[in-house]
N, C-alpha and C positions, 0 to 999 in steps of 0.2 A: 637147493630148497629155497623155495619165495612164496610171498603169497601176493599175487596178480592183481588182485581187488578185494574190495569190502564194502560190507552195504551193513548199517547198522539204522536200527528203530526203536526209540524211544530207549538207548543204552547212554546211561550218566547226563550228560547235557545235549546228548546228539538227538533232536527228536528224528531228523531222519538224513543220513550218508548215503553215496555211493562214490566210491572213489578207486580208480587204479592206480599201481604203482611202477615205481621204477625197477628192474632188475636186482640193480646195484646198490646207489646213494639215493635216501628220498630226507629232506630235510622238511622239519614242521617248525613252524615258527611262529611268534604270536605273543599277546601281553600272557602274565599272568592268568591263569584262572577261567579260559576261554575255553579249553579242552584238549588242548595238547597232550596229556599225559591220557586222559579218559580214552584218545584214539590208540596209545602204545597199550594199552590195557586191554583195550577190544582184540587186539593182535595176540597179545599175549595170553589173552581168555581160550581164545583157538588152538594152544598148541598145550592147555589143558591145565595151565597155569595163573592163579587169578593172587594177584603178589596184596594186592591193598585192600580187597572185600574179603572177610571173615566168613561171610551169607550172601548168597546170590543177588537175595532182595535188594542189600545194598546198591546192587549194579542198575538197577530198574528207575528211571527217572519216575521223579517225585510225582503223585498223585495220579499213576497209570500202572497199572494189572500185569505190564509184562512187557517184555523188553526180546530183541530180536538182533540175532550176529550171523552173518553170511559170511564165509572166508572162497576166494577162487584161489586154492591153493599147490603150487605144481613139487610133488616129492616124490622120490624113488621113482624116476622116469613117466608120473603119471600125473592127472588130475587129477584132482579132488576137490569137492564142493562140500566142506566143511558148513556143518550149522547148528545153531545154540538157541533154541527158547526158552526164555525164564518166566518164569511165574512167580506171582503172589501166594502165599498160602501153597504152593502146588511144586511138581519134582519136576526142577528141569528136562529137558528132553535134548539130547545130542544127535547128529544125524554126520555120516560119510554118504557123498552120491545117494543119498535117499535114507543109506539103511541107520534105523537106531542103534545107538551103541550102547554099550551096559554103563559108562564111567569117563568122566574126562581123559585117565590114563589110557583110552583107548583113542585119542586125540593126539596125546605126546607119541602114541606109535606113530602115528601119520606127519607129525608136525610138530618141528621143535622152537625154541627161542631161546634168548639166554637175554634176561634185561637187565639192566645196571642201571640203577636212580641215584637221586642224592644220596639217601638214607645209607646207601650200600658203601658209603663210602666211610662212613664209619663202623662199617661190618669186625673191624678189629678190636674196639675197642667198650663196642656194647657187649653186653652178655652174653651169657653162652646161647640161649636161647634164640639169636639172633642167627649165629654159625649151623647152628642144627636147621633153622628155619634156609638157608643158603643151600644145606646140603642136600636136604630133604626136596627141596626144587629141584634140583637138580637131578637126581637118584630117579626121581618117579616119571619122570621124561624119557630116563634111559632103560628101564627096568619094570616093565606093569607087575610084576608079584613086590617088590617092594612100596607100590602106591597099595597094592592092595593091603600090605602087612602094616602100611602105615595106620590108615585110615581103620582097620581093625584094632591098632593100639593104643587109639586116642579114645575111642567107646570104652574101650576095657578098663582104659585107666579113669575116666568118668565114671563109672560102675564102680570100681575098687575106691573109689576118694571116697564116695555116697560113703560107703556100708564102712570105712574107717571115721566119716565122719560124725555119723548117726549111731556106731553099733550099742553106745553106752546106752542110749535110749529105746534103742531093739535091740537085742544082745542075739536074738535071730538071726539076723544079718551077717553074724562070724558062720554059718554054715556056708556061705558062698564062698567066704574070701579065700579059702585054699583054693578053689577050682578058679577064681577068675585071678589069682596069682602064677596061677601053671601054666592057664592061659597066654597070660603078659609075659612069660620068661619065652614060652613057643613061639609067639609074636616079635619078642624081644631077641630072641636070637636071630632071625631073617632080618631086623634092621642094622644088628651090628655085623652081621657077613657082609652085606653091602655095602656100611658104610664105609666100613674098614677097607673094601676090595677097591671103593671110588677114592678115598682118602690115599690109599699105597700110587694112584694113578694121580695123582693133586701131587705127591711128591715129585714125581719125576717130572712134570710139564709146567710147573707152577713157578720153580724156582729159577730155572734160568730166564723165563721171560722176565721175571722181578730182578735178576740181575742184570738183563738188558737194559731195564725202565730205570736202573740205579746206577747206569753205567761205572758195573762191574763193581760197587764202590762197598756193596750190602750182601750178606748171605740171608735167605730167611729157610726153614725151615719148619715142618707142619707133623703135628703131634697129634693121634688120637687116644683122645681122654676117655675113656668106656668105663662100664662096672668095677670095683678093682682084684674081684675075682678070677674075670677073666684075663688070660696067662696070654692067647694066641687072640688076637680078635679075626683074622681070617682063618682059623681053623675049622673044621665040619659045623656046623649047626649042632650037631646033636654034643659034641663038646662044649659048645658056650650055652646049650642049652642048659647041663647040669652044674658049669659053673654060677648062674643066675640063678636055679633053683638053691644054691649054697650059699650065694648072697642075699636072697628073700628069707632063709629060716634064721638066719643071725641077725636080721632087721627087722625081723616080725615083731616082736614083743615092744620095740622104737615106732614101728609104725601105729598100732595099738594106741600107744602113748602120746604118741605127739600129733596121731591123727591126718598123720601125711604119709604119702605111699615116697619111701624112702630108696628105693632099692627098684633101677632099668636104668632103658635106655634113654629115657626122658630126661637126664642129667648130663647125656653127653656134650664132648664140647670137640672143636679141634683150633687146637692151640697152637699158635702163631709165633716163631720164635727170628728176632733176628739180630745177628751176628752171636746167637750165643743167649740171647735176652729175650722175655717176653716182651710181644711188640704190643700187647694191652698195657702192659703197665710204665715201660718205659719208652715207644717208639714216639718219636715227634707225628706232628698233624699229616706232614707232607710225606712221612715213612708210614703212617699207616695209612693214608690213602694210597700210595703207590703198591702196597702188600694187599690193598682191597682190589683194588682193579688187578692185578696179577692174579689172583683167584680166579676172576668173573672171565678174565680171556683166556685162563689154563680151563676153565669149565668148557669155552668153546671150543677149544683144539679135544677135547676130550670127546666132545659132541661128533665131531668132526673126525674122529681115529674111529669112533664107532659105526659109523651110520655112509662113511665115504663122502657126504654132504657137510655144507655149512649151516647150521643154525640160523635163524634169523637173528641178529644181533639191532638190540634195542636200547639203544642210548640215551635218557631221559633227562634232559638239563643236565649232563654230568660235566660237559666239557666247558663250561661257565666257571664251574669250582675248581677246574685245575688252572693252574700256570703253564704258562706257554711251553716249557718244555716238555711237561707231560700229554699237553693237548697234542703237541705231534708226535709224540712217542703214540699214542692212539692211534692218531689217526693214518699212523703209518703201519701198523697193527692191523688194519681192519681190513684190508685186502683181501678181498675172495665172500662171496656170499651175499648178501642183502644185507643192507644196514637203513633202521630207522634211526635220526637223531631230531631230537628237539633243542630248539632255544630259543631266546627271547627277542622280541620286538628288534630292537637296537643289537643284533649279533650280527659278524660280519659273514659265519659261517655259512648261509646262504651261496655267498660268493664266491667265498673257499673252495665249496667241497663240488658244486657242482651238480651233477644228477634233477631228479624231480622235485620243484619245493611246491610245498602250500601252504597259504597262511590260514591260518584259524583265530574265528571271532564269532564266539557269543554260538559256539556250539556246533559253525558252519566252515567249511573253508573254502578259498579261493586260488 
């Protein structure tokens, strides 16, 4: 899996790209603040994934109507001419070889990535919020009824905040909340079979690469934290279904009261344990960066056991933040597939790594 080229218009600072790529290693390099990440974004917008915009708009350079992503991308022995119009005010429009698609997750079928930034490198020790956001990338790339159960349970649960938040003032509003609570547990159950089935597959691949990267020195170990109803979290659906409806009527009268929807799968977490210990609350800096990147490359062997392909693996400033020994535990790691990395002006990685570079400045590259 790679993607051959890319033609971007008027997308973050690029008013207008065309550029191909390397197979293998394509290095980007560049000061600060020039576009380096806004190019791994465009990449990662194509395979239906948009990790730093909340809203499309965002992606759209400043004081212009809409913004334009061309992908030439070769997967499952085929082409593909992946593309993306955004609008102002208006519904984006996705396109394969021509035809429109219903939804980005019809993009992750055609075209994956797996990216790792700075931020991800303290994926250990930020909130849980942060691991669901991990997992949730990841799930909806592999699984399109999981993107679609997602994106069904974030409207549901914006509809149920409303009417718990308002009901004192409309007490009308409590006619809905049973129905859009049955809702969210039917919703809620199709995210914990997933996550659960992706989390039991994060056990087996995740641990020994961290024991590689810790040469042998670290156990870690990864925990799914779910409703505390549910007994089986990969059990049938229709079992964890009536376990969440048993944890929303014990929480209902709490939710009422405190005005906050108490009770899914919007609390979950997957917890990080190593040698025995949580590695949020007691793992050093350089153990919970090394527990972070063992995720993000057990996600791509997972990519990879799935699909018979490699992911495009997307590197963004990360190897600037490790020490040398982790930098080559990476980069020795990264074998097989297409790899984007970025870094800075003054890095020697250029020289290192080989393959295709380009520099980028002030939105263009060379």
């Amino acid at each position: 899996m790679r993607i051959d080229g890319l033609s971007l218009d008027f997308f973050r600072n690029y008013v207008h790209l065309d550029a191909a790529f390397d197979p293998n290693i394509n290095v980007i390099y560049g000061d600060n603040a020039q576009g380096k990440t806004n190019l791994l974004e465009a990449v990662a917008y194509l395979s239906g994934v948009s990790h730093r915009a909340r809203y499309d708009r965002e992606l759209i350079q400043f004081g212009v109507d809409h913004a334009f992503l061309k992908g030439h991308v070769f997967a499952r022995e085929r082409d593909f001419l992946l593309e993306a119009e955004l609008h102002r005010g208006a519904r984006r429009v996705l396109r394969s070889n021509g035809v429109k698609l219903k939804n980005s997750g019809e993009l992750s079928g055609i075209f994956q990535s797996v990216l790792f930034c700075p931020e991800d490198l303290y994926l250990i020790r930020e909130g849980a919020a942060a691991r669901r956001r991990f997992l949730d990338s990841a799930i909806c790339q592999l699984r399109p009824r999981y993107a679609m159960a997602l994106a069904e349970y974030k409207k549901l649960y914006e509809h149920k905040i409303r009417i718990l938040r308002d009901w004192t003032e409309k007490p009308s509003l409590l006619d809905a909340l049973d129905e859009f609570s049955l809702r969210m547990a039917q919703t809620g159950a199709v995210l914990i079979h997933y996550r659960a089935h992706f989390i039991r597959r994060l056990q087996e691949v995740v641990p020994p690469i961290h024991s590689d990267f810790s040469g042998g020195r670290e156990r870690l170990d990864l925990r799914y934290e779910t409703v505390k109803t549910v007994t089986d979290p990969e059990a049938p659906m229709r079992d964890i279904l009536s376990q969440l409806l048993e944890h929303q009527e014990s929480h209902r009268q709490a939710e009422l009261e405190s005005r906050q929807c108490l009770s899914g799968p919007h609390k979950d977490d997957l917890a990080v344990d190593l040698d025995g210990v949580s590695a949020k609350t007691y793992a050093s800096q350089g153990q919970t960066r090394t527990a972070a990147l063992s995720l993000k490359l057990g996600c791509r062997e997972i990519f990879f056991h799935d699909t018979g392909e490699w992911p495009v693996l997307l590197l963004d400033d990360v190897l600037s933040e490790l020490d040398h020994r982790r930098q080559e535990f990476v980069l020795n790691r990264i074998a097989g597939g297409q790899v984007f990395i970025t870094c800075c002006e003054d890095d020697r990685l250029p020289v290192l790594l080989g393959g295709k570079v380009f520099h980028v400045k002030q939105g263009a590259i060379g």
